[in-house]
C-alpha positions in Angstrom: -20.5 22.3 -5.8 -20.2 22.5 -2.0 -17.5 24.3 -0.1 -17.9 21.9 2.6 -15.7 18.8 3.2 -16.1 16.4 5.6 -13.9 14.1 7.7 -15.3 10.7 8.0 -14.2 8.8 11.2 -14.9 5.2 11.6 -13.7 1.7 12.9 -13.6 -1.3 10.4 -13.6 -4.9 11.5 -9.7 -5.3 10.2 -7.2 -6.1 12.5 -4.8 -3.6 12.4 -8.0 -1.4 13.2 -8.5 -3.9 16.1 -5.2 -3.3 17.2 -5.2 0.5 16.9 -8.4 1.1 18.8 -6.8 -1.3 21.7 -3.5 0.3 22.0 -4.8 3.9 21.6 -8.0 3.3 23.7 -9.8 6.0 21.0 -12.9 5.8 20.0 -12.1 5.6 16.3 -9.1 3.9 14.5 -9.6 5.7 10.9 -10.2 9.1 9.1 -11.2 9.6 5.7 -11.9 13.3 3.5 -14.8 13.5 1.2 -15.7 15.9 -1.1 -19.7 15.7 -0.4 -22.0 14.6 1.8 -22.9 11.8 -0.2 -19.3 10.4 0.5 -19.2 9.4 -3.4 -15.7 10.5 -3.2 -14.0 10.0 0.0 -10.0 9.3 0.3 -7.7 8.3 2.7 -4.9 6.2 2.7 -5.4 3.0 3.6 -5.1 -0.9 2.3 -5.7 -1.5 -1.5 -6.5 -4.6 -1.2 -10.0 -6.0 1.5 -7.5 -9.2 2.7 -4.4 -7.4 3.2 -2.7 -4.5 5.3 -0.1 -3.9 2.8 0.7 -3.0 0.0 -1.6 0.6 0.9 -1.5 3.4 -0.4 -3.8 6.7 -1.2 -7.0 5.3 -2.2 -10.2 6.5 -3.1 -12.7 4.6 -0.5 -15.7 2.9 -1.4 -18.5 2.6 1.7 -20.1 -0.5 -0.4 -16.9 -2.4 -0.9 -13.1 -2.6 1.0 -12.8 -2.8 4.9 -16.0 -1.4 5.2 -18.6 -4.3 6.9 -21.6 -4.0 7.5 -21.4 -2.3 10.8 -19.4 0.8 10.6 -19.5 3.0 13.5 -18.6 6.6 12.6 -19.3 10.1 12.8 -18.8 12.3 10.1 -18.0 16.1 10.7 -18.4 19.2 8.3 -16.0 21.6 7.6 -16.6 24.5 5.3 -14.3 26.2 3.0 -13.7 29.9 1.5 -13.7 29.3 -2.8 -10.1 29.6 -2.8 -9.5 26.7 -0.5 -11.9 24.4 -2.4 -10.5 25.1 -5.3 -6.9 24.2 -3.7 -8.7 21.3 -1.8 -9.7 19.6 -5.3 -5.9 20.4 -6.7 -4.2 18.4 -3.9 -6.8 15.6 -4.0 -6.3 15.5 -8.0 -2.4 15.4 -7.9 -2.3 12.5 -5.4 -5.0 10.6 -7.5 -2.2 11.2 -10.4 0.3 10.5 -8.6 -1.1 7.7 -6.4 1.8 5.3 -7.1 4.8 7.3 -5.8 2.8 7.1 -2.0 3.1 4.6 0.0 1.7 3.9 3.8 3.5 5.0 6.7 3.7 2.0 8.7 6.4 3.5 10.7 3.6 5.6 11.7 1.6 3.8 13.5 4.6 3.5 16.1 6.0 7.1 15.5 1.8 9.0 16.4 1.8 7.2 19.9 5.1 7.8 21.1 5.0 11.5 19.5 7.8 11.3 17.6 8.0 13.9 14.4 9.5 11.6 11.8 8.4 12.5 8.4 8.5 9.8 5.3 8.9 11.4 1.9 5.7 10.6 0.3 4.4 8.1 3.3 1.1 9.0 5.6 -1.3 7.1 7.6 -4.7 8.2 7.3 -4.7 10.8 10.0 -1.2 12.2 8.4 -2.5 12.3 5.2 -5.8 14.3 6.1 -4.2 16.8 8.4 -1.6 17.6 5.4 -4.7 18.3 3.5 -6.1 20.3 6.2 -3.3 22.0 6.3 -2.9 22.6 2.9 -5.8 24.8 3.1 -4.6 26.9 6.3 -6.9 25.1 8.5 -5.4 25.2 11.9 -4.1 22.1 13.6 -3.4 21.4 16.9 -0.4 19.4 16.7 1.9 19.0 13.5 0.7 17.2 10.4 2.7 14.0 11.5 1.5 14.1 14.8 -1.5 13.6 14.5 -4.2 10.4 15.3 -7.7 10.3 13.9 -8.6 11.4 17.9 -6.8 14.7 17.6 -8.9 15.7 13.9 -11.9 14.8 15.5 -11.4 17.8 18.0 -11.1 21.1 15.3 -12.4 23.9 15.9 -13.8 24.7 13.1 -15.3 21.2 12.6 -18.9 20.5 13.2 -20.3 16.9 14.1 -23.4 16.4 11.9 -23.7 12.4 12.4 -22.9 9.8 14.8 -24.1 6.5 14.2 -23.8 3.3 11.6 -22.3 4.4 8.4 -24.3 2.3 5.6 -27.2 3.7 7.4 -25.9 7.0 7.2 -25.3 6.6 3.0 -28.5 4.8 2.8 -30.7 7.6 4.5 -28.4 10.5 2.4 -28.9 9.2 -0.8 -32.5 8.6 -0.2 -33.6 11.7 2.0 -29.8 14.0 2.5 -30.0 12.4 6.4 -30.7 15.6 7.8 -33.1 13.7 10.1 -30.4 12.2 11.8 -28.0 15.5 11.5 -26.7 16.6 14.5 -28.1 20.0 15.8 
């Protein structure tokens, strides 16, 4: 097992992605935490359902299936871990997969990130919210507080290194057939 994670940033077709990327003027709209570079098992939260915003919750993402088309901008950035933090990385990924259906999506969020206002929802995050708690978690430093922060601001860590920028189903497509490191970012 790795002590590496990565954050996974990308822009689906949806429209509440549409809308994001407009009113923020960011280059990305969505973040996602995966355990491996394969992104077998990435999570965020996010719809549950691919024609509907809502109901959404923490969900396990599937690149092949969901709000991910077939052209998926992204760039994916690594960020390794000591032991004991990806040890406490897979303990907060496994109690939120248990306890899935006492979350819910912060759609209060989207208006609260822009206009930085620190309003905290018991048991509510947008996707950003939900990987800087993570990040968090495991004493990674943030810039701004866990429910400040937009995909833009995770994209800027210090201690995260871009290793891909391009199409995501070409990214998985390369890894799974060669581990991409041609297309790895030096």
């Amino acid at each position: 097992m790795s002590n590496s994670i990565y954050l996974v940033f990308s822009n689906t077709s949806t429209y509440v992605a549409k809308m994001i990327r407009i009113l923020s003027r960011k280059s990305f709209s969505h973040v996602s935490i995966a355990s491996s570079l394969d992104l077998e098992e990435m999570y965020s939260f996010c719809r549950n359902y691919r024609r509907t915003p809502l109901p959404a919750t923490f969900n396990q993402e599937h690149i092949t299936s969901g709000s991910f088309g077939k052209y998926i901008p992204c760039e994916i950035y690594r960020i390794d871990l000591s032991d004991r933090q990806r040890e406490e990385y897979e303990k907060i990924i496994d109690y939120f997969s248990k306890h899935r259906c006492e979350y819910g999506y912060n759609v209060l969020g989207l208006c609260t990130i822009p206009l930085k206002k620190n309003i905290r929802r018991k048991n509510k995050y947008v996707c950003s919210q939900f990987v800087a708690h993570v990040l968090d978690s495991l004493d990674i430093e943030l810039e701004k507080d866990v429910f400040l922060n937009a995909p833009e601001d995770l994209r800027h860590l210090n201690c995260a290194q871009l290793i891909y920028r391009g199409e995501l189903h070409e990214f998985v497509n390369k890894s799974s057939k060669q581990h991409c490191w041609d297309s790895v970012i030096a």
